[in-house]
Every structure is written in C-alpha cells, then in structure tokens.
C-alpha positions as CSV (number, residue, x, y, z in Angstrom):
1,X,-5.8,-8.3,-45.3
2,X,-8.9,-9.6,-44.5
3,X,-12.6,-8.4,-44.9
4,X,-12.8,-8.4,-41.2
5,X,-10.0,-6.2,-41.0
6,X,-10.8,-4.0,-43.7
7,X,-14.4,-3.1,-42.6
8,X,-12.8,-2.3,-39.2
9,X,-10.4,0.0,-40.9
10,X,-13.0,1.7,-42.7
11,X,-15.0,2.0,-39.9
12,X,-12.4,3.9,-37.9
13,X,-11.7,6.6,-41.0
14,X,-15.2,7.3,-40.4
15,X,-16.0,9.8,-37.8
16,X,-17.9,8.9,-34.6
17,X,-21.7,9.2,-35.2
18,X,-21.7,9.6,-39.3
19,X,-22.9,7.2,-41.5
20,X,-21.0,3.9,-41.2
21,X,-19.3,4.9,-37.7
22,X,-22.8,5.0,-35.3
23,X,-22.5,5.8,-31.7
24,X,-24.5,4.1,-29.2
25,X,-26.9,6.7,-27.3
26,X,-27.7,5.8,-24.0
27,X,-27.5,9.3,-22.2
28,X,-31.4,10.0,-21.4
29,X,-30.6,13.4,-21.1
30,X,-28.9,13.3,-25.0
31,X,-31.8,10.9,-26.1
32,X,-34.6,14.0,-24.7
33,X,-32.7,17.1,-26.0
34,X,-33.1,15.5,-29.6
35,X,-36.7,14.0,-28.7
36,X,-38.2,17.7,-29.3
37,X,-40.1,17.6,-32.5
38,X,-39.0,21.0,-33.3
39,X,-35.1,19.9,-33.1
40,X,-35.8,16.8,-34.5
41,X,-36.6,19.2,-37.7
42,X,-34.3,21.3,-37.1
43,X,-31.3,18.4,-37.1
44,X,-32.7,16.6,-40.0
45,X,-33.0,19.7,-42.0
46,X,-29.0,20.4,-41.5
47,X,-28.0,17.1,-41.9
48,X,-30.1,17.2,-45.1
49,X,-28.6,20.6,-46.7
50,X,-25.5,21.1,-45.1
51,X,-24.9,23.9,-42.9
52,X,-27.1,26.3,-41.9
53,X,-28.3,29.5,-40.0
54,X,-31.3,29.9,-37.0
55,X,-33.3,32.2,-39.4
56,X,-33.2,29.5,-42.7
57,X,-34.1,26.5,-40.2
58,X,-37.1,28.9,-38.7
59,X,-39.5,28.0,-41.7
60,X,-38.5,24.1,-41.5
61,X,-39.5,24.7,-37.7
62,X,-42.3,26.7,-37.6
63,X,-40.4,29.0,-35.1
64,X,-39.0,32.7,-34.8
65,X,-35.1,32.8,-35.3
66,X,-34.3,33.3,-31.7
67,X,-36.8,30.2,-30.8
68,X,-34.3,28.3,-33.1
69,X,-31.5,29.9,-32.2
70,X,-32.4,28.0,-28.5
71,X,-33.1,24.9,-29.7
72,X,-29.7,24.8,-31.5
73,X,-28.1,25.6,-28.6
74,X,-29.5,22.8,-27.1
75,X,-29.0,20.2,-29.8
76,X,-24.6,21.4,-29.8
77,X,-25.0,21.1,-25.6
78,X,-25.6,17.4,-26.4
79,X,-22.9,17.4,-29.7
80,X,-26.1,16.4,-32.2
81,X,-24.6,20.1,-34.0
82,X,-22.1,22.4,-33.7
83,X,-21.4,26.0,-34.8
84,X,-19.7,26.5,-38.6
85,X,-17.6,29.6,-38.6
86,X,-15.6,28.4,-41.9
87,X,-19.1,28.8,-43.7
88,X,-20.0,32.6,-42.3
89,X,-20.4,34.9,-44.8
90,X,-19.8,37.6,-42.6
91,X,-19.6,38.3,-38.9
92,X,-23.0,38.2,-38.2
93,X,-23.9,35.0,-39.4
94,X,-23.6,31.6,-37.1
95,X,-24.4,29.3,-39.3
96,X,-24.3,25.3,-37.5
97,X,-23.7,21.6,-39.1
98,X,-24.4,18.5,-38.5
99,X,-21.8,16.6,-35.8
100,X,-23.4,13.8,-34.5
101,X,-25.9,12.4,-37.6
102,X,-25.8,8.1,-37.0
103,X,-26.7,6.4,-33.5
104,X,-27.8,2.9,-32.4
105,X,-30.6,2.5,-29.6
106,X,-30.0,-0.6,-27.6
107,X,-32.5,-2.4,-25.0
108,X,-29.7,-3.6,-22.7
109,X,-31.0,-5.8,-19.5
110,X,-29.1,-3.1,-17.4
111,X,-30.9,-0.1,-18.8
112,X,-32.7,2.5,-16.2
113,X,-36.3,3.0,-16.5
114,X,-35.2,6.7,-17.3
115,X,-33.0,5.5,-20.5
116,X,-35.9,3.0,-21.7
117,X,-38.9,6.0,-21.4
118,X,-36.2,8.3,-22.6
119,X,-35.2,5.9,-25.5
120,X,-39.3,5.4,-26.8
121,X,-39.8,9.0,-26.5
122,X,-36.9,9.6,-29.1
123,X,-38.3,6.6,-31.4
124,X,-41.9,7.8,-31.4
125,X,-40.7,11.2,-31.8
126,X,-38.5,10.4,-34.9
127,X,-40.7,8.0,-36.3
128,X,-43.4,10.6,-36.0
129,X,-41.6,13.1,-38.1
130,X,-41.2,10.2,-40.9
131,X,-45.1,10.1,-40.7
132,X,-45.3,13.2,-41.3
133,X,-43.1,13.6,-44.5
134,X,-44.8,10.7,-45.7
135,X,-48.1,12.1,-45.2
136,X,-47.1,14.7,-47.4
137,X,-45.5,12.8,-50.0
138,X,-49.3,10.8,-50.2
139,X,-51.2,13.9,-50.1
140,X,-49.1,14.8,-53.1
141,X,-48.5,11.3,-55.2
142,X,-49.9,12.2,-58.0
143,X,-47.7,15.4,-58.6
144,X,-44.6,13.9,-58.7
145,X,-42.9,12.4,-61.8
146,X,-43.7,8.8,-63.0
147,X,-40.3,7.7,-62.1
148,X,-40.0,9.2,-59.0
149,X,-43.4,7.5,-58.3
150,X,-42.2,4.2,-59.7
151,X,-39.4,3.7,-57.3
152,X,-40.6,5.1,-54.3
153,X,-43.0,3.1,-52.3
154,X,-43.4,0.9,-49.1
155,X,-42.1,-3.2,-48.9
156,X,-44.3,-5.7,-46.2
157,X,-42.6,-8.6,-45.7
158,X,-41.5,-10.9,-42.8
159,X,-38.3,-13.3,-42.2
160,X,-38.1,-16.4,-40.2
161,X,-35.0,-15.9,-38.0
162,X,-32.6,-15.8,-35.2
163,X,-31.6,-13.0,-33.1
164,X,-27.8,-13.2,-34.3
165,X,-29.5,-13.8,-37.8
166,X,-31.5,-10.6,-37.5
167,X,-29.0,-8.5,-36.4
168,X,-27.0,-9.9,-39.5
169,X,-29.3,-8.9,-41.8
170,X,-29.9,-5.2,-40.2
171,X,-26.2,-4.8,-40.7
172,X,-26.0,-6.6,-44.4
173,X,-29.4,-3.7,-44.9
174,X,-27.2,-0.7,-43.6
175,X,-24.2,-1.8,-45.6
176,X,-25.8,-1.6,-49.0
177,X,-27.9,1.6,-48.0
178,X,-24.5,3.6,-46.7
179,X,-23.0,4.0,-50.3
180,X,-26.1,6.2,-50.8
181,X,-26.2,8.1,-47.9
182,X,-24.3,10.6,-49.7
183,X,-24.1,14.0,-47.1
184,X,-21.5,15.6,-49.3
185,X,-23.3,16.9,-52.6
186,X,-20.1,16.5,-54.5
187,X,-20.9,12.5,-54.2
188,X,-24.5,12.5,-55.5
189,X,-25.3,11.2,-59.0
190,X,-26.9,14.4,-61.0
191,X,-30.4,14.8,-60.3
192,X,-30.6,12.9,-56.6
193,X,-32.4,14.2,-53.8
194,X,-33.4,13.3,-50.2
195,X,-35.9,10.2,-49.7
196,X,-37.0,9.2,-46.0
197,X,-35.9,5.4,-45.0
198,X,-36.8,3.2,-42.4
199,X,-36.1,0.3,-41.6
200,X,-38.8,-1.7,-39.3
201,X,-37.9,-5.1,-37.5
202,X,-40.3,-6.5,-34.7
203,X,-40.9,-9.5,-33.4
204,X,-44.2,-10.9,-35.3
205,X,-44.8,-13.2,-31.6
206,X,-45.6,-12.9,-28.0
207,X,-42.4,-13.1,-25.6
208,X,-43.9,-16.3,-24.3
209,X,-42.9,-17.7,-27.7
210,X,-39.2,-17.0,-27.6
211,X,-38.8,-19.1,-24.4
C-alpha cells in the first residue's frame, strides 16, 4: 500500500470536520452563525471539555443560560454542535458536543463578495478570541510553572517559497500537530492541558511582486 493511499484511508476513518478530516466552509450564512464572539466561546469551550450544558457554558460566555441556550441553537442549525442525550444525567439536562470542530477557509477566484466579508469576519472574530486568551496568559506569565513557561511562547520567522511549496508545508505543520490534538481525554499524556495554536502564513510582498 502506498503512503498516498494510506493517508487517504486515514483520512476517510476520520469524521467530516474533526481533526485530520476538515471541511471546507464556504456557506456565509455557516461562516456568520460561528462569527459571534459569544459562540465562538461557547464552541471552543465544548470542543475543549467535552460535552456540555447551556448553564456550565454561561460563565465561559458571560451570558444567562437561556442566552446560551440560543446561541447553541444556533451553532447545531449550522451542525458546528449538536445535542448529547447519551451524556444526560437526567431528563432535564440537554447537554451538547462538539460536531463540526476542523474547517479550511479558501479565497477561491469564484467567491461572492458575501462569502469573502463573511469569511474575514469569521477570521478576525476567531483570531480575536486567540488575543484574548493570550492576553491573559501575559497578564499572568509569571504565575505559571517554569516549565510551562519554558515551552510555551511565540516563533517569528519567514520562508522563501512557492505557493504549492507553502501549502506543502501548512499540511507537513498540521500533520505533526494532529497527533496532539487529542479531544478524547483517554489519549492525553498525564498532566496535559489545552494550549491555543496558530498558525500565521502571509505573503511578506505586494501583489505586484507575484506577477
């Protein structure tokens, strides 16, 4: 068998829009449901600790329960959640999970205005919210344990390449990253938590230069 086919394989055991198996979102109407910083939160947060009800996800919102309650409505109307029943305690509870987690935004030469200002709102939105926890992890450096502090930390750097060359080494980045991705707890190495990556590749020229 070859790699080729292997990978492919792989890729197919893996649900559509989990880690290794991204969708491409090019609904505008998906691409603003999720834009919401309050849902952005909100899906993060479930995709973080598993499932989850509307009254725990109303402190990681700032909201009432019934305010959440709306927004996760919202989010399963677009299939970034859905409802857990196998995880109710009882009757009352509704507790959601994560169903859509892993998506790819692409600038096609086809796309509608509405899908490119629907597709930047999304990005600044969710790049916002990584501001945010790293603001917090700054504000609090100092507090956290040497190692912690040791490995965490920001890389600047630039490549000279090709477009087919950069999108080989996004996808050589995302393959050694998705081993660590981890969602199920029962695959974590003892003492691992959650840390916020991104992954930043721009063009460091004009557009005049690339013709």
């Amino acid at each position: 068998m070859s790699d080729e086919t292997g990978s492919a394989e792989a890729e197919n055991s893996i649900e559509p829009g989990m880690p290794g198996n991204p969708v491409k979102l090019t609904d505008p109407k998906m691409m603003r449901a999720l834009a919401h910083p309050a849902r952005i939160a909100i899906w993060t947060h479930i995709a973080l600790r598993g499932s989850i009800t509307a009254t725990e996800c109303a402190e990681v919102a700032g909201l009432s329960p019934s305010a959440c309650s709306y927004h996760l409505r919202t989010l399963a109307k677009y299939g970034f959640v859905e409802e857990d029943r196998a995880s109710a305690a009882d009757g009352r509870e509704r507790p959601w999970r994560v169903r859509l987690l892993a998506f790819t935004l692409e600038d096609q030469p086809d796309s509608s205005a509405g899908e490119r200002m629907a597709s930047r709102l999304l990005v600044e939105n969710l790049r916002a919210s990584a501001e945010e926890v790293r603001t917090r992890y700054l504000d609090r450096q100092y507090e956290y344990p040497a190692d912690w502090r040791s490995a965490a930390g920001e890389t600047f750097s630039a490549a000279h390449v090709t477009p087919d060359e950069l999108d080989e080494l996004r996808m050589k980045v995302l393959a050694v990253m998705e081993p660590y991705v981890r969602l199920d707890p029962g695959e974590r190495s003892p003492g691992a938590l959650p840390v916020r990556i991104m992954l930043d590749m721009f063009p460091w020229f004009g557009p005049e230069e690339a013709q």
